[in-house]
C-alpha positions as CSV (number, residue, x, y, z in Angstrom):
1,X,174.6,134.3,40.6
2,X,176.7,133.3,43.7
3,X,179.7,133.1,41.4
4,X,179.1,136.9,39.8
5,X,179.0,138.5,43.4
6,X,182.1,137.1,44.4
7,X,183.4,138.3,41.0
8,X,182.4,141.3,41.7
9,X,183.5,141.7,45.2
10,X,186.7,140.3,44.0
11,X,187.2,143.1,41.5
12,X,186.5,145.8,44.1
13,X,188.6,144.4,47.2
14,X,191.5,142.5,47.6
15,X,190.0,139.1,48.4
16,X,190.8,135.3,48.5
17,X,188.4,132.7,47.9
18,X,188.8,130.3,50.8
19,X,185.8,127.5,49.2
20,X,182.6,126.7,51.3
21,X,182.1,127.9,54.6
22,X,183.1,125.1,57.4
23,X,181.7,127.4,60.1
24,X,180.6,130.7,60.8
25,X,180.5,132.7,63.9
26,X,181.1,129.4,65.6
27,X,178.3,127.2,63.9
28,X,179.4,123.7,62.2
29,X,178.2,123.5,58.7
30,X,177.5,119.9,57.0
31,X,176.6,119.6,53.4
32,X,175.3,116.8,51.2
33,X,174.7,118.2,47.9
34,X,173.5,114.5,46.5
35,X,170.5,114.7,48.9
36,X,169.9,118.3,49.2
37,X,170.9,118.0,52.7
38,X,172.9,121.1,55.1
39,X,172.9,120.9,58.7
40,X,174.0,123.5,61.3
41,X,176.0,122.5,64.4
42,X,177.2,124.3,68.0
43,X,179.4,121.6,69.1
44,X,182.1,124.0,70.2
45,X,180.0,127.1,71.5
46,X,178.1,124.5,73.6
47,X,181.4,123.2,75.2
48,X,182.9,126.7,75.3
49,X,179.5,127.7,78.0
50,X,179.8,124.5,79.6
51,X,183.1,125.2,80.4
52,X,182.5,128.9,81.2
53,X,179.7,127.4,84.0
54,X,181.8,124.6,85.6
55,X,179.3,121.8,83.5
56,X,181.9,120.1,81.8
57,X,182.5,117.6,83.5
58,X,178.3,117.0,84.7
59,X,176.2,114.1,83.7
60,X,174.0,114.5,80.9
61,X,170.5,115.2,80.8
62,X,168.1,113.6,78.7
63,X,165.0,116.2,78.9
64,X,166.1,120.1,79.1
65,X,163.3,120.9,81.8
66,X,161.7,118.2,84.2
67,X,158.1,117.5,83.6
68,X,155.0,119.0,85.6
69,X,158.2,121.5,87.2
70,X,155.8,124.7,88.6
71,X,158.5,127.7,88.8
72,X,157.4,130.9,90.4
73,X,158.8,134.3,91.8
74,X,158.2,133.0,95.1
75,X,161.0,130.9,95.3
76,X,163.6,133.3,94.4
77,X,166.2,133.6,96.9
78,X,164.6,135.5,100.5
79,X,167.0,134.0,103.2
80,X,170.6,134.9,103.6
81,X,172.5,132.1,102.7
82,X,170.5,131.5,99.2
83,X,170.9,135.6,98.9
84,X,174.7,134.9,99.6
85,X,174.3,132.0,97.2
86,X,173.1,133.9,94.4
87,X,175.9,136.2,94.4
88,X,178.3,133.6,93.2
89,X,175.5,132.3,90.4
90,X,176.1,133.3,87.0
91,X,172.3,133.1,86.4
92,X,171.7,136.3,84.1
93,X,175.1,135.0,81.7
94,X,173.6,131.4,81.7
95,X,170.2,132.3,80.2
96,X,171.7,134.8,77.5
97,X,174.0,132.0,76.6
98,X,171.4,129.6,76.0
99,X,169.3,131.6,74.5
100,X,171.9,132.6,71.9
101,X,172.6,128.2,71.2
102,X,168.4,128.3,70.6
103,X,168.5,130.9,68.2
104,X,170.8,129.0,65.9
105,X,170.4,125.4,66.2
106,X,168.7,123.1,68.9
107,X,164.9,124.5,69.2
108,X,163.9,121.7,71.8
109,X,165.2,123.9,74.8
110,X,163.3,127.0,73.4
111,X,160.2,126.6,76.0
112,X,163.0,125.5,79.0
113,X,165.1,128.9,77.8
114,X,161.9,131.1,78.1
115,X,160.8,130.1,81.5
116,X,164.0,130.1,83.3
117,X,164.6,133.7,81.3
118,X,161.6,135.2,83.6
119,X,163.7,135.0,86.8
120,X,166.1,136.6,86.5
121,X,166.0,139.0,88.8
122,X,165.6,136.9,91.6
123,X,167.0,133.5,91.2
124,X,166.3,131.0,93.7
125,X,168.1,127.1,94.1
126,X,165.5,125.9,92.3
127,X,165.5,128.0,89.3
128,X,169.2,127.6,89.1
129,X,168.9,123.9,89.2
130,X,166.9,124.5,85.7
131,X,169.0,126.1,84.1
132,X,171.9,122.9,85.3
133,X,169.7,120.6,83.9
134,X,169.4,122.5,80.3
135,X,173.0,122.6,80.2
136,X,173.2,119.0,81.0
137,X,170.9,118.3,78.3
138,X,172.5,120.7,75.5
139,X,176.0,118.6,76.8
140,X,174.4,115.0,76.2
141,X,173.1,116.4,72.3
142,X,175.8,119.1,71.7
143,X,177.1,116.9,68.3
144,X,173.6,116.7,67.0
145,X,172.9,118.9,63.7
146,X,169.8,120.9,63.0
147,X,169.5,119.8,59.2
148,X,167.3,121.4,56.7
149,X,166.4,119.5,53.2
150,X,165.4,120.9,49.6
151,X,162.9,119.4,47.0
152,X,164.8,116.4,45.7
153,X,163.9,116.1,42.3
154,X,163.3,112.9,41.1
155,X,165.3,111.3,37.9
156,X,163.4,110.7,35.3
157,X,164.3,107.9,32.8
158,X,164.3,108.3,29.0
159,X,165.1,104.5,28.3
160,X,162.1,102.8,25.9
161,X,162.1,100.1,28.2
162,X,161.9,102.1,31.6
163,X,159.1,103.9,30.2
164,X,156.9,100.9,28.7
165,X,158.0,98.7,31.6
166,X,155.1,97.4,33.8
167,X,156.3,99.6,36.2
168,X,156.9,102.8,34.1
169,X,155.4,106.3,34.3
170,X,153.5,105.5,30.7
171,X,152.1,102.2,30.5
172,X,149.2,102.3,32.3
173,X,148.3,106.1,31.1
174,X,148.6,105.0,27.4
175,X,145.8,102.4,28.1
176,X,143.9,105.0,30.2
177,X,144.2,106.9,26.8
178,X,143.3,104.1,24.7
179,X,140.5,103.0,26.6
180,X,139.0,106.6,27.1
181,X,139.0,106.5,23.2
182,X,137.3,103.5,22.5
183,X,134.7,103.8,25.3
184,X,133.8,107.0,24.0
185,X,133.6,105.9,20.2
186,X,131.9,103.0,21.0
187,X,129.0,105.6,22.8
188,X,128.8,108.0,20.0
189,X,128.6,105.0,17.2
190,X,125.8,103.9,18.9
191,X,123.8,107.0,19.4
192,X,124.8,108.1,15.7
193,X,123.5,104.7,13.9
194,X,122.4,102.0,17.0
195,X,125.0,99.6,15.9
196,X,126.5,97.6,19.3
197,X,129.7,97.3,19.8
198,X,130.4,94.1,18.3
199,X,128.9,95.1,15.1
200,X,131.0,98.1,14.9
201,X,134.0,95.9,15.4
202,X,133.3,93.8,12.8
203,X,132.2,96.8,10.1
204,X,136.0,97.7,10.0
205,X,135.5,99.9,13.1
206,X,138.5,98.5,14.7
207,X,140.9,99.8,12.1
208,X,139.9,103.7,12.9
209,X,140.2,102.7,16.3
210,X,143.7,101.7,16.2
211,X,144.9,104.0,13.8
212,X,143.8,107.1,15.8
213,X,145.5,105.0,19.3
214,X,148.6,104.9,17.2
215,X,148.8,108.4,16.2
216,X,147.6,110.2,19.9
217,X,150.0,107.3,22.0
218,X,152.9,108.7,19.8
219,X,152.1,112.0,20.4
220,X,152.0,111.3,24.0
221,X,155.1,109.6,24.2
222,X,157.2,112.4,23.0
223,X,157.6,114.4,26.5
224,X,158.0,111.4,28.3
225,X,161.1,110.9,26.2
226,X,162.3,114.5,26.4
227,X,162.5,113.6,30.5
228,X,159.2,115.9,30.9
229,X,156.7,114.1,33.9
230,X,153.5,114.1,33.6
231,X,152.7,115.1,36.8
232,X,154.3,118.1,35.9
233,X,152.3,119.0,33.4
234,X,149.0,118.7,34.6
235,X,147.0,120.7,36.9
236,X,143.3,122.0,38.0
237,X,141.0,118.7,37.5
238,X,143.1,117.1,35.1
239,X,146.0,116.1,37.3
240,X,147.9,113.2,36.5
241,X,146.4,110.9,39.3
242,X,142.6,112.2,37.7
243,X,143.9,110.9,34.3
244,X,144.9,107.3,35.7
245,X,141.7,107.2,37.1
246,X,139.9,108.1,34.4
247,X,141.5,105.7,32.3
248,X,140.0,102.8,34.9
249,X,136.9,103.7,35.0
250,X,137.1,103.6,31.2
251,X,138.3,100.6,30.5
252,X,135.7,99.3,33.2
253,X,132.8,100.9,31.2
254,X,133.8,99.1,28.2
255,X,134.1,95.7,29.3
256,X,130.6,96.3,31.2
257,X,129.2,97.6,27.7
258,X,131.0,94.7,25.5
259,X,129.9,92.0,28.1
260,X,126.4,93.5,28.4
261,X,125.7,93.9,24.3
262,X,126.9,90.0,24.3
263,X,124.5,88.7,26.6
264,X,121.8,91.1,25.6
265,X,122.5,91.2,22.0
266,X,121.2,94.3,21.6
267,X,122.8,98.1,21.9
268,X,122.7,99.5,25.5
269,X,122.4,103.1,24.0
């Protein structure tokens, strides 16, 4: 789509393709396609204002605004030397340029930004102080990125062994499956003709059994080799997660039926 608009635009204007954007309107741009990764950068706006206010050369802050600071109107500037003082303070220019570094990259300074933007009419020492110290701060993080990640999709393997390992995405759903089946079959047998599990077994029951596993595990399998997850596939109550655990509490029910018939020796149904 990208690639048919600059087509396009090529077609209509005389235009050369300079590759990916390394920064626009002064913003540092970082990619890393193999993690979905692309972070934003105002390295050299910050040091351009720092410069501008005579902060270059300042220490660096580690907070942008000192905590429990109270600021008011009432310490604006009412004597003559701080109203003298305030003539030579950029205070007004100093706001608007921080505010225009929080609406691209470094949202920590976005509560400092708003209350220091409230005096600026009347600036005192303190307020001015304030906006130093958020300065200082954006000057000891200036080279840190704002970085912003897509959904990394995970591979999926197609190898017969990755997905019947004991670690793979099918094992332990297949016996889910094939546990579900026999618990269930053993249930309706013996509400159909009373005969226990081990009977059933032993009347040539097992062979349906497995023939029918063989068949549905086989038919189960075939996604899983076309790289489909499950977990994509499933949704409402029969999420992928529901179907592992319903597969447990399967396989528990038949042991617990098998063991009971045996000591019993009769049908539990």
């Amino acid at each position: 789509m990208l690639q048919d608009a600059k087509s396009y635009l090529g077609r209509c204007f005389a235009m050369k393709d300079l590759g990916e954007a390394a920064y626009i309107i002064g913003i540092k741009i970082y990619r890393d396609k193999s993690y979905r990764l692309i972070g934003l950068c105002q390295s050299a706006y910050i040091e351009k204002i720092l410069k501008l206010f005579h902060m270059k050369n300042s220490k660096r802050g580690s907070i942008p605004m000192q905590e429990k600071l109270r600021l008011s109107k009432s310490q604006g500037a009412s004597t003559p030397a701080e109203l003298k003082r305030k003539q030579n303070i950029l205070y007004a220019s100093a706001v608007d340029s921080i505010m225009h570094a929080v609406r691209c990259t470094p949202p920590d300074i976005v509560f400092a930004q708003n209350i220091t933007s409230q005096f600026q009419q009347n600036p005192g020492d303190l307020h001015w102080t304030t906006v130093k110290n958020i300065l200082k701060y954006l000057k000891n993080t200036k080279d840190m990125f704002l970085v912003y990640r897509g959904y990394l999709i995970p591979k999926v393997s197609t190898q017969f062994s990755d997905l019947l390992s004991s670690r793979g995405p099918a094992l332990e759903r297949i016996n889910g499956r094939l546990t579900t089946i026999g618990f269930v079959s053993a249930l309706a047998v013996e509400l159909t003709n009373g005969q226990d599990w081990f009977t059933q077994v032993s009347n040539g029951g097992i062979i349906v059994y497995v023939g029918t596993s063989v068949v549905l595990t086989l038919a189960s399998l075939v996604p899983l080799f076309k790289g489909v997850r499950a977990e994509s596939k499933s949704n409402g109550l029969m999420t992928s997660d529901a179907e592992l655990w319903n597969g447990r509490f399967a396989m528990l029910g038949l042991v617990g039926l098998a063991f009971t018939e045996f000591v019993q020796d009769t049908p539990v149904v």
